[in-house]
DOVEXRO-754215 format. One record per residue (C-alpha): residue number from 1; residue in one letter; chain; z, y, x. Coordinates in nm, 4 decimals, padded with zeros to 6 digits. Example, Ala and Ser with C-alpha at 12.3 -4.5 7.8 and 13.67 -1.06 7.14 Angstrom:
DOVEXRO-754215
1_A_A_00.7800_-00.4500_01.2300
2_S_A_00.7140_-00.1060_01.3670
//
This chain:
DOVEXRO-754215
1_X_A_04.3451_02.1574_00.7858
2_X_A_04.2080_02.1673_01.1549
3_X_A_03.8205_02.0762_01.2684
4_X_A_03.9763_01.7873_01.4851
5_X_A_04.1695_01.6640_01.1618
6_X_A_03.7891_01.6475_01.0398
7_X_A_03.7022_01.4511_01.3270
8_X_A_03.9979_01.2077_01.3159
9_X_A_03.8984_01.1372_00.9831
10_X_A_03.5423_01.0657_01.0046
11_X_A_03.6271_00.8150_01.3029
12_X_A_03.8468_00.6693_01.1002
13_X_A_03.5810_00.5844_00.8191
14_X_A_03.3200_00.4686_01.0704
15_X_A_03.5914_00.2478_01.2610
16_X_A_03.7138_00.1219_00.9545
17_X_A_04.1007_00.0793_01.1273
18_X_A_04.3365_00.2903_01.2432
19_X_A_04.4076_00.1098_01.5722
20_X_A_04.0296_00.0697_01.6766
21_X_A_03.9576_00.4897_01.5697
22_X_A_04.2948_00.5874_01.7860
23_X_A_04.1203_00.4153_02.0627
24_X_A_03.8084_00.5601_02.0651
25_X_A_03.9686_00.9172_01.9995
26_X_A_04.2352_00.8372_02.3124
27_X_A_04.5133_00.8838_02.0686
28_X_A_04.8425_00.6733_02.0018
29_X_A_04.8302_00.5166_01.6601
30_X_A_05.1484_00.6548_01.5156
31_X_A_04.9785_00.9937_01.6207
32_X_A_04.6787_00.9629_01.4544
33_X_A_04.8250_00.8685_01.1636
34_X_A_05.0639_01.0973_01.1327
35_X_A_04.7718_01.3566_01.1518
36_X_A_04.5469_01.1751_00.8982
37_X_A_04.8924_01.1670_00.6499
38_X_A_04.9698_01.5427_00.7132
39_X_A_04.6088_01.6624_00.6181
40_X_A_04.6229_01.4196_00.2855
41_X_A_04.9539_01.5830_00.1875
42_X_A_04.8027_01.9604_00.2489
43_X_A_04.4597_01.8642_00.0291
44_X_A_04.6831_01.6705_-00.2026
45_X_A_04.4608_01.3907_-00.2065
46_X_A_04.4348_00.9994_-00.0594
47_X_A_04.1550_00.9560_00.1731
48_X_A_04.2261_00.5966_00.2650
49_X_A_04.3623_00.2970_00.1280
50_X_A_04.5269_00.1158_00.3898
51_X_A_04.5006_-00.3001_00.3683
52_X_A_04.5899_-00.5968_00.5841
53_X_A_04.2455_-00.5774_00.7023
54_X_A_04.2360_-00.1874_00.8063
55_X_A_04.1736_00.0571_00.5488
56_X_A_03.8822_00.1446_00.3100
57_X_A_03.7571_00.4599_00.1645
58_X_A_03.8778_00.5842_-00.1288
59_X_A_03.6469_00.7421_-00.4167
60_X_A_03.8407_01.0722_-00.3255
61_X_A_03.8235_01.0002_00.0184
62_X_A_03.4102_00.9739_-00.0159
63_X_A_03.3839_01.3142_-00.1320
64_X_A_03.5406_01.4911_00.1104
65_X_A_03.3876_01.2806_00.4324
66_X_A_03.0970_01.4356_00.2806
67_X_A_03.1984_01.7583_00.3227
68_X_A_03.3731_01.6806_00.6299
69_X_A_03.0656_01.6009_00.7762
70_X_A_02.9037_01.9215_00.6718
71_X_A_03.1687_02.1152_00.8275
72_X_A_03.1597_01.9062_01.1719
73_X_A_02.7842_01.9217_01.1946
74_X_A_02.7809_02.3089_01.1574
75_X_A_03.0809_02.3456_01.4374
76_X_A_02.8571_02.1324_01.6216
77_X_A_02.5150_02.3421_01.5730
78_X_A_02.7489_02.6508_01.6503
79_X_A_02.8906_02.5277_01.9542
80_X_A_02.4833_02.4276_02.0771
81_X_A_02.4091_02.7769_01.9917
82_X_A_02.6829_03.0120_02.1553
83_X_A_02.8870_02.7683_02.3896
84_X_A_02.5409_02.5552_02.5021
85_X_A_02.7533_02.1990_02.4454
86_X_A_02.4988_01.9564_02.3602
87_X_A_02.7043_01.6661_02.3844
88_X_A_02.7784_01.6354_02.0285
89_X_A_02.5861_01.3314_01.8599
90_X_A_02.3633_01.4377_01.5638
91_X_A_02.4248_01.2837_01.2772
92_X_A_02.1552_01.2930_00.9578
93_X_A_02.0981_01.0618_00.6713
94_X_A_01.8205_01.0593_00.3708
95_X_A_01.8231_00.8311_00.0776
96_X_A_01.4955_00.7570_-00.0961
97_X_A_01.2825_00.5671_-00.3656
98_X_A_00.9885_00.3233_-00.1689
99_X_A_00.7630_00.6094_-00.0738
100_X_A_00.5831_00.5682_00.2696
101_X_A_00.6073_00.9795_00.3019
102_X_A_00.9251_01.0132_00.3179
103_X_A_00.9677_00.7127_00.5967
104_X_A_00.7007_00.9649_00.7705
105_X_A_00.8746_01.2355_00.7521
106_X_A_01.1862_01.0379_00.8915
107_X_A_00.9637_00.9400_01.1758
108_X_A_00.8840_01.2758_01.2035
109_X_A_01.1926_01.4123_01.2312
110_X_A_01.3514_01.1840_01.5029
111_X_A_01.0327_01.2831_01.7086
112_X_A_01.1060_01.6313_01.7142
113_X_A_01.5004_01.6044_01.7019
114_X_A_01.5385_01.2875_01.8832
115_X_A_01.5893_01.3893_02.2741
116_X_A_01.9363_01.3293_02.2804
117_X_A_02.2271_01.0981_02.1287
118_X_A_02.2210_01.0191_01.7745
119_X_A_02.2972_00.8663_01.4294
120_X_A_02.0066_00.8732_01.1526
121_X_A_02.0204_00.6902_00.8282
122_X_A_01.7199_00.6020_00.6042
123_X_A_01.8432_00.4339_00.3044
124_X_A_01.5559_00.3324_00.0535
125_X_A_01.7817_00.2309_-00.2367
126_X_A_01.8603_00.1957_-00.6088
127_X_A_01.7747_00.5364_-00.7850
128_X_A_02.1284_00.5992_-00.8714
129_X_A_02.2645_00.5678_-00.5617
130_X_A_02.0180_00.8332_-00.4751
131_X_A_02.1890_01.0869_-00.6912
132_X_A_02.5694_00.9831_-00.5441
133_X_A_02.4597_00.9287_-00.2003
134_X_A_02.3613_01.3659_-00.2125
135_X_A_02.6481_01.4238_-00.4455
136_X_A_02.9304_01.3118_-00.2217
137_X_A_02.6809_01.4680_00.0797
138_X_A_02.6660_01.0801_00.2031
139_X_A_02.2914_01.1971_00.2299
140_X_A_02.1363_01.5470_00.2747
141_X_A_01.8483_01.4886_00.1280
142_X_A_01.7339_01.2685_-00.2212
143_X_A_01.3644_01.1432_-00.3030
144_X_A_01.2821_01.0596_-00.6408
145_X_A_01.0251_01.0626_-00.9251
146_X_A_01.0834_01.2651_-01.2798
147_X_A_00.8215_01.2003_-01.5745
148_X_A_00.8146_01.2701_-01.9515
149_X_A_00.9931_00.9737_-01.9770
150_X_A_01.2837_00.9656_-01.7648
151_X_A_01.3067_01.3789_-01.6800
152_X_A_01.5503_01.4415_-01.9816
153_X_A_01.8095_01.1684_-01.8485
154_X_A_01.7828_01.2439_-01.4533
155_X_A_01.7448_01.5536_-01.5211
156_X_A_02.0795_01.5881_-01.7023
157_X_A_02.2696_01.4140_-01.4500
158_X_A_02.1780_01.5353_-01.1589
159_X_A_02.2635_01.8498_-01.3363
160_X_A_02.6056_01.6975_-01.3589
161_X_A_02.6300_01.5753_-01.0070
162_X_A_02.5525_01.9413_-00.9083
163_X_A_02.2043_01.9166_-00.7359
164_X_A_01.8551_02.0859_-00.7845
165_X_A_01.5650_01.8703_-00.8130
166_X_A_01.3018_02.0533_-00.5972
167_X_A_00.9317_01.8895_-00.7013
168_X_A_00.6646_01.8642_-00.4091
169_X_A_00.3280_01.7003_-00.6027
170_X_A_00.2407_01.5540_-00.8894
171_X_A_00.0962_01.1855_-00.8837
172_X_A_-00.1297_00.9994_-01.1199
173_X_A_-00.0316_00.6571_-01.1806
174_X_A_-00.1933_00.3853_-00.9207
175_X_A_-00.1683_00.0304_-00.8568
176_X_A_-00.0722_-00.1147_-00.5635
177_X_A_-00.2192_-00.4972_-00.5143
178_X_A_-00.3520_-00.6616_-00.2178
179_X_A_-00.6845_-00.6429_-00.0460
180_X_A_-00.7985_-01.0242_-00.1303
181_X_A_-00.6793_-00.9714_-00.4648
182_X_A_-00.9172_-01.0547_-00.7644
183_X_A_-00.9340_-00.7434_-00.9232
184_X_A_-00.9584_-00.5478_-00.5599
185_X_A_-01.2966_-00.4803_-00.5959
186_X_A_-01.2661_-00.2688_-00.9604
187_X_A_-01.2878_00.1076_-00.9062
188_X_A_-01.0140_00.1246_-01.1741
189_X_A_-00.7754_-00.0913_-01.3403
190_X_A_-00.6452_-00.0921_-01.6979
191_X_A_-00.3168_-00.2712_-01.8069
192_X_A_-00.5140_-00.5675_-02.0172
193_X_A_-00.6640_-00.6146_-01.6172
194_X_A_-00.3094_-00.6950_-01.5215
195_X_A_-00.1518_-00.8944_-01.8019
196_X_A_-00.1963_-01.2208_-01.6363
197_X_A_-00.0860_-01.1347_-01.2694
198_X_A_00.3117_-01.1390_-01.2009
199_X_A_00.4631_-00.7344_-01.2024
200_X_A_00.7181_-00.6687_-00.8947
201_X_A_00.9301_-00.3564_-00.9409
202_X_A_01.2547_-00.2593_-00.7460
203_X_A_01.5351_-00.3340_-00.9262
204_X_A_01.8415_-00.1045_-00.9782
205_X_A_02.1394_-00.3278_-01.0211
206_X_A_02.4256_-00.2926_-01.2585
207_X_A_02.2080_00.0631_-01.3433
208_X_A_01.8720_-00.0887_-01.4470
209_X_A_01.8147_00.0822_-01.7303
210_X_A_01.4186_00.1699_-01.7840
211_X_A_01.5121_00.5188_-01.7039
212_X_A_01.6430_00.4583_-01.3216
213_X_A_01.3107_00.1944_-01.3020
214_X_A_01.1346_00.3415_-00.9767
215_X_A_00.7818_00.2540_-01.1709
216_X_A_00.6297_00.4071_-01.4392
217_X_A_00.5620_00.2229_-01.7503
218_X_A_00.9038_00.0448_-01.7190
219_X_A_00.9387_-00.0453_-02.0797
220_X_A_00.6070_-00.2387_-02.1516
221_X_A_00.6622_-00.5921_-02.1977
222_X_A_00.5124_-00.8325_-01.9362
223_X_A_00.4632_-01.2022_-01.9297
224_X_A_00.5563_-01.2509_-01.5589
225_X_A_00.8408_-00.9809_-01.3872
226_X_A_00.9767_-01.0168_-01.0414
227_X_A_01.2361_-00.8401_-00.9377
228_X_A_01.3017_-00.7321_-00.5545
229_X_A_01.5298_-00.5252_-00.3358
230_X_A_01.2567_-00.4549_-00.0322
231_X_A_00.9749_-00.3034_00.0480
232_X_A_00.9094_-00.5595_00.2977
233_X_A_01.0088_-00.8458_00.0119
234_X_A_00.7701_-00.7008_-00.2624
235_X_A_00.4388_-00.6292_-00.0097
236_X_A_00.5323_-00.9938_00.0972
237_X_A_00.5038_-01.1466_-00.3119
238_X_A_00.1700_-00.8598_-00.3582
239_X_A_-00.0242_-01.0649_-00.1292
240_X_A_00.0893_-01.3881_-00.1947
241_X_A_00.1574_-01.3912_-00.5493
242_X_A_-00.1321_-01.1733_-00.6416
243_X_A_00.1110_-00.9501_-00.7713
244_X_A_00.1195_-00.5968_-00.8433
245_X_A_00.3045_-00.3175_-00.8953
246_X_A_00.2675_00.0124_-01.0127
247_X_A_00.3631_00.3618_-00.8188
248_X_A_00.2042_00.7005_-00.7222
249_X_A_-00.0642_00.5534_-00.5109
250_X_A_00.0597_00.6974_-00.1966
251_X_A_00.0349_00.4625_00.0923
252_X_A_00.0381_00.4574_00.5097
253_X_A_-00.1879_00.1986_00.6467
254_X_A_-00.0132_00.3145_00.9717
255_X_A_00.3178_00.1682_00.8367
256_X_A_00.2215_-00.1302_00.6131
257_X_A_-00.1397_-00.1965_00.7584
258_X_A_-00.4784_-00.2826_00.5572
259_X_A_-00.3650_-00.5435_00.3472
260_X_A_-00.2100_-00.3599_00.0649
261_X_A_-00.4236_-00.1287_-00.1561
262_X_A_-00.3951_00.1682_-00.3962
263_X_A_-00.6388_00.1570_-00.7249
264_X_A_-00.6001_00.4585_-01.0116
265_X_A_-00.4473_00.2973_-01.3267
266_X_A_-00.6479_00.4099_-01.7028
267_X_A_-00.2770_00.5578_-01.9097
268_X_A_-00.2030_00.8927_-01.9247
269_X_A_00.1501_00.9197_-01.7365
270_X_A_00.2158_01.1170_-01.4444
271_X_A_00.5195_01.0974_-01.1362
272_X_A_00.6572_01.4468_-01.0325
273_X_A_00.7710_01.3445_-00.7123
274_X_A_01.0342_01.6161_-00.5479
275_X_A_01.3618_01.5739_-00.3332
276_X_A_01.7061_01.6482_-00.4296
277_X_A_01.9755_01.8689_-00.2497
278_X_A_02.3324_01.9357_-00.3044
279_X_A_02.3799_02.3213_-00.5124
280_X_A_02.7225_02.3704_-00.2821
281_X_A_02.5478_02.2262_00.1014
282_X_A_02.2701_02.3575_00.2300
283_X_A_02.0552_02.1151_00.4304
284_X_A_02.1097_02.1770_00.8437
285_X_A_01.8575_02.2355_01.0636
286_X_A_01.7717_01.8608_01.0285
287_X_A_01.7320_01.8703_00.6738
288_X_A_01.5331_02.1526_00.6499
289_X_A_01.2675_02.0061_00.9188
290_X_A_01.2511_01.6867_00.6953
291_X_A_01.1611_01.8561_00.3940
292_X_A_00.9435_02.1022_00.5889
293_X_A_00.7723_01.7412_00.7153
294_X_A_00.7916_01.6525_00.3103
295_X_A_00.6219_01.9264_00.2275
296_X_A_00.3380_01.8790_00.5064
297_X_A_00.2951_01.5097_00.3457
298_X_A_00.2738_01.6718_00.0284
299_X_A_-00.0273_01.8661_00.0680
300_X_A_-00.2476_01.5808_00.1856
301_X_A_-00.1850_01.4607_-00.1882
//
């Protein structure tokens, strides 16, 4: 196994075909495959599944991009450090719950890294993809919520998936509604308040089991649920549904403006809200300044 077999590899994925990867790597095709075929045989695994329309990933194959990466980006940083070759493009990606801190961070983090060429991901998604995206190292960094209620099962499997849950604050439970909302002038809000305004809450696919529920209080029977995929989607149905949801309260009016608000909800619940890293990768130098800008986010709260 060879650092440019690596390479070759991870073009391959991004490309998505042989043909179009040979030509951005100035290799013949029979070349590059022979290469990509040679370093299956030596790991004694399939990395690609090759169709009419190109090839696609295998579940193998997803694993060890993820460490491919890894070892790319470090002979990257070590080349920046001893050789001075900054031509390599960085590459970083985060997957997260719907927390406006950790898009901050993000921001943050291009700011200071973003001079030169490169390839960030954000990817607010489903809470289990969360836990594979870090596991197969798809994403160096995981944010997510553990409470009484769901700590034993997360817990347990990202356990299993070979992480470390690292917490960063501890949230009482809010409510987010909009500013012309009916109840937006209450100090506090109980859940009889809410019982005849429509709940939004992110859902979590073929996985939406109350324990992978991004909100709190996931098992309470309501008489109006929406379910969305967005951010964008459920700020749009707070304000004109009079809807609400319920989360840690934490909210940027530099991101999502003045229109959405934050009000303390009467249970006693809490969120431990941390990020998740992989036990056998630790995070690069972009990684650790995202979690370092985590951590400053943290202490505001």
């Amino acid at each position: 196994m060879t650092l440019q077999q690596l390479k070759y590899v991870i073009t391959v994925a991004e490309k998505g075909s042989i043909s179009d990867a040979a030509k951005a790597l100035f290799l013949s095709q029979p070349s590059l495959t022979n290469s990509i075929r040679e370093l299956e045989q030596e790991m004694h695994l399939t990395i690609f599944t090759r169709t009419n329309r190109g090839v696609i990933v295998s579940k193998e194959g997803e694993i060890f991009l993820g460490y491919a990466r890894q070892v790319v980006e470090q002979a990257n940083l070590l080349e920046e450090r001893y050789l001075h070759q900054t031509g390599a493009k960085r590459h970083f990606c985060v997957s997260a719950q719907h927390y406006s801190f950790a898009v901050n961070a993000f921001v943050d983090v291009i700011k200071e890294y973003g001079d030169r060429d490169y390839e960030f991901s954000l990817r607010e998604t489903q809470t289990h993809e969360i836990i594979e995206d870090v596991s197969q190292l798809k994403s160096e960094i995981g944010v997510l919520y553990l409470n009484d209620f769901n700590e034993k099962v997360l817990s347990a499997m990202i356990r299993s998936h070979n992480l470390t849950f690292h917490s960063l604050f501890t949230a009482a439970p809010h409510v987010f509604i909009s500013s012309s909302h009916p109840l937006s002038q209450k100090r506090r809000l109980s859940l009889s308040d809410l019982e005849e305004f429509p709940y939004l809450s992110f859902e979590q696919g073929e996985y939406n089991s109350f324990y992978f529920s991004e909100e709190i209080l996931s098992t309470i029977e309501r008489k109006k649920t929406i379910r969305v995929r967005d951010r964008a989607t459920l700020f749009n149905l707070l304000i004109g549904l009079n809807g609400y949801t319920i989360c840690s309260g934490i909210i940027s009016a530099e991101l999502n403006g003045k229109t959405i608000i934050s009000l303390p909800l009467d249970v006693e619940d809490s969120m431990r809200i941390g990020y998740i890293t992989h036990r056998q990768a630790a995070p690069g130098p972009l990684g650790e300044a995202y979690i370092r800008y985590l951590r400053q986010y943290a202490q505001n709260y």
